[in-house]
C-alpha angles and dihedrals in degrees: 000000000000109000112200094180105105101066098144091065082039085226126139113213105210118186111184122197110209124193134199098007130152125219140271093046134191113217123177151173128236110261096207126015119248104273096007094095112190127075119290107165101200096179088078087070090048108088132157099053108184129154138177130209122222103224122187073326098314125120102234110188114230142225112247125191141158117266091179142320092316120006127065132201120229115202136172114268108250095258098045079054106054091043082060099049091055090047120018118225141183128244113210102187148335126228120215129197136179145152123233129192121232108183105123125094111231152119099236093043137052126258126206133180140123091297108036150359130205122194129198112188105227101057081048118051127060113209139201100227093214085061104050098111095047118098117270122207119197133199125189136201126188143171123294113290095014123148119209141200155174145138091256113119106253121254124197130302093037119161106176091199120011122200114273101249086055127068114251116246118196119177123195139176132220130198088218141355088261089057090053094051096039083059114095113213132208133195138171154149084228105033118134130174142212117206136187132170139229111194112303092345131091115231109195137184110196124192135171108185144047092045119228096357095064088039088061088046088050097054096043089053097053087057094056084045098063088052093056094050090046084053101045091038087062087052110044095018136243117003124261111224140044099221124027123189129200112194108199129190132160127220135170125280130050113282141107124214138177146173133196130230129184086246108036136314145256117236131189116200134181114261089242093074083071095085087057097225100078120071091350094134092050094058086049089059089052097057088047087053099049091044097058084045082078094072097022099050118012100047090011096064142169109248102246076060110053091104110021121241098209084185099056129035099220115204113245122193090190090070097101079065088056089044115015100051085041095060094051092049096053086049081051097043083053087053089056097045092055092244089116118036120209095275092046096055090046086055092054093051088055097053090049085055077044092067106040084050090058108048109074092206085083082077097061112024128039133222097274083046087054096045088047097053095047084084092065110043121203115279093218107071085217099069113094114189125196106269119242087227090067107042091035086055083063094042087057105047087045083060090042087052095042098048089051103047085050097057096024094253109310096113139025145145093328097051084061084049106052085041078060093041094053098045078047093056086045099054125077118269087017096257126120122204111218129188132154098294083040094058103041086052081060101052090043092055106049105037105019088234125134125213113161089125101047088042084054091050093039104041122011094043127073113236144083116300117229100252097158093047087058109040083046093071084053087052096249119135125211122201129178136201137193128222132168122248133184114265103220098156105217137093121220135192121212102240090181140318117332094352120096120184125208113250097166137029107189104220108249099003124118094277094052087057095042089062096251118144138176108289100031120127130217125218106174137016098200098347088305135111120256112269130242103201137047077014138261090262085071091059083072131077131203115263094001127114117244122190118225120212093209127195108206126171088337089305110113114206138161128250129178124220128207110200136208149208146266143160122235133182131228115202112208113202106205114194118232111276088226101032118223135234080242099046090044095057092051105045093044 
């Protein structure tokens, strides 16, 4: 039972019924969520551990302590024990409870107060590692008037909206323990859904805040949903899933996140997207981008993954192939659906050349090294490293080019995909583990090409990659061009209007010397308010000092800060002045 009636403490109060267990018994708590790879340690919000034995029908207390970071051992107390060794007797069941706090936004971990509440399973459920593979069966309470939902198929007992003077009672069922935890949940005094449906399955959009304005949003994006699932389902084949759940919420600042679940995502989205004009198109691309995650990511998986350690986050080379190749297909699937037209999507490609071109580490590690990596992230906050979404979105496109180019067009990228995807569908649990070999056998298979070579250049070797060599077979030119803009060394994120707070200080760079550190909130930027749009960055100018107006620990003080300079490249993508029949049946 998960009980979501005390939100003003922000606690979840779990009580697990376990059956057929033998003492003593190791329990523990994921240590990172499924694609969300970096180290989360849950166990350190779960407090108040506490279980009981049923003994020949008597509730017997038992001994918990820690085995490790996240995981706890529950044992028989010594009197129970020797009682036990001078008459056997049978233990029918434990029953665990704890308390877990849920007071953090974001889309890898569960959120919890007066108005809402947003679970993500594995910050939630305990589990007994021995039993993983054995049906689960949940059952939530929460507070008078609540809604709840989720993709899991529902169990007995279920009341989908109770009166407000009762307590609301939903039951579910889960094949496995993996299927529990990769199901969002959403609750809410407020929450309203918009649903749609595709065939046999039940597309649905869930908000909880921002009243009729998200609701519209809501609707509207459901709609575009659907579009997207028809779309990727013609690609990749039939969905797979009955019910899929979108959990929206909307926060200050500027940036879009997202994480899949076999069953549906969580998406945060800026408060600016309400209006559904702004960024509009961006949340569109990540739900593009979480849907395909459904074939690419949760039965397309990196080998260390093809059977999840909850226990310990393993290192995968192959994850520009889960990222990377997923980001350019949703770009693709946007392409399909009309939301992007031919020069759109070449303009997206170019800021996506944008961003490799920028990062220096391109020079010294190659793709497999920045996947690898991604595991381990910098200690100093300050460090930015070139994403293996990035960089994996070009190596992508290069293996789409060069496919077609090879068979004239009658086979790419998604040809390897769907080879992947229907391995995937063959094997048991329908989950396929890929890695290098696995790949070029692939490759190999759906389209008789061979790139062993290319795949070495492209992803295991530092360096630029020839864009321009390769668009120009299809027709397309690129073109770049350099401008200076100012160095200031530090990263910001829009809390609300007019107020930026600093994310990042880069060690050594103009900010750092200024005085300026992580926290810190700027006010002014020369006696004027942060702006909106184009973006505060274009208030400063390159080797000129600017004068910031700082709020720290309630204390507000002036820095100036000298700026520098540095030279940055734009990559235009031009599209064939007489298109080919090779270029047409890519950028379509």
């Amino acid at each position: 039972m998960v009980d979501l009636r005390r939100p003003a403490e922000q606690l979840v109060r779990v009580r697990v019924k376990l059956d057929a267990v033998r003492l003593p018994l190791r329990v523990a708590m994921p240590s990172w969520t499924p694609g969300a790879y970096r180290r989360a340690d849950w166990a350190r919000n779960v407090r108040f551990v506490r279980a009981v034995a049923d003994v020949d029908g008597r509730e017997i207390a038992l001994n918990v302590r820690r085995a490790s970071a996240n995981s706890w051992w529950l044992s028989q107390p010594r009197a129970e024990k020797a009682k036990q060794s001078r008459r056997p007797r049978e233990v029918k069941g434990v029953t665990l409870q704890y308390e877990v706090y849920a007071g953090r936004r974001g889309d890898d971990s569960s959120y919890l107060d007066h108005q809402q509440a947003t679970l993500v399973g594995a910050s939630v459920f305990l589990f007994v590692p021995r039993q993983r593979a054995l049906p689960h069966h949940v059952r939530f309470v929460t507070a008078k008037g609540w809604r709840l939902v989720t993709p899991l198929p529902r169990g007995q007992h279920t009341a989908a909206r109770a009166p407000r003077h009762t307590p609301v009672t939903s039951s579910f069922r889960a094949r496995d323990y993996d299927a529990l935890i990769d199901a969002p949940v959403e609750a809410g005094i407020r929450l309203r859904v918009a649903s749609v449906k595709i065939g046999g399955s039940l597309l649905s959009v869930a908000v909880s805040r921002h009243g009729q304005r998200a609701y519209a949003l809501a609707r509207r994006l459901v709609s575009h949903l659907r579009t997207i699932a028809r779309a990727q389902r013609a690609m990749m084949g039939p969905l797979p899933y009955k019910r899929y759940l979108v959990g929206l919420h909307f926060r200050t600042g500027y940036r879009f996140t997202g994480l899949e679940h076999e069953g549906g995502t969580v998406v945060y989205a800026p408060q600016s997207t309400l209006d559904g004009k702004s960024g509009y198109r961006d949340l569109l691309h990540v739900l593009a981008h979480e849907h395909f995650h459904l074939w690419n990511g949760k039965r397309i998986r990196p080998a260390p993954h093809a059977r999840y350690d909850y226990l310990k986050l393993k290192p995968s080379r192959a994850l520009w192939l889960t990222e990377g190749c997923t980001e350019y297909f949703a770009r693709r699937t946007l392409r399909r659906i009309g939301a992007f037209s031919a020069t759109a999507f070449l303009d997206e490609l170019g800021r996506g050349f944008d961003e490799v071109r920028q990062a220096p580490e391109r020079a010294r590690l190659s793709l497999s090294d920045i996947a690898y990596r991604a595991f381990w992230p910098p200690r100093d906050p300050s460090q930015t490293e070139l994403s293996y979404y990035a960089k994996g979105q070009v190596a992508c496109l290069m293996i789409d080019l060069e496919l077609r180019a090879r068979s004239g067009g009658r086979s790419g990228m998604l040809s390897v995909m769907r080879e992947l995807s229907r391995r995937a569908q063959q094997a048991k649990p329908n989950t396929f583990a890929v890695d290098r070999q696995v790949l070029l056998d692939a490759i190999k298979s759906a389209t008789k090409v061979d790139l062993t070579r290319e795949l070495a250049r492209w992803v295991d070797r530092p360096g630029d990659i020839d864009i321009a060599r390769q668009l120009a077979r299809f027709g397309v030119r690129v073109t770049r061009r350099a401008s200076e803009n100012p160095d200031y060394g530090f990263d910001a994120e829009r809390r609300a209007r007019g107020i930026l707070d600093v994310s990042k200080v880069r060690r050594g760079g103009p900010a750092a010397r200024a005085g300026l550190i992580p926290g810190d909130r700027i006010l002014t930027i020369d006696g004027k308010t942060p702006r909106v749009w184009p973006g505060w960055h274009h208030q400063l100018r390159p080797q000129k000092r600017h004068r910031l107006q700082v709020l720290r620990a309630g204390k507000t003080m002036t820095l100036g800060l000298l700026t520098g300079k540095r030279k940055t490249w734009t990559f235009k993508v031009e599209a064939p002045r007489v298109p080919t029949a090779l270029y047409l049946g890519w950028n379509r």
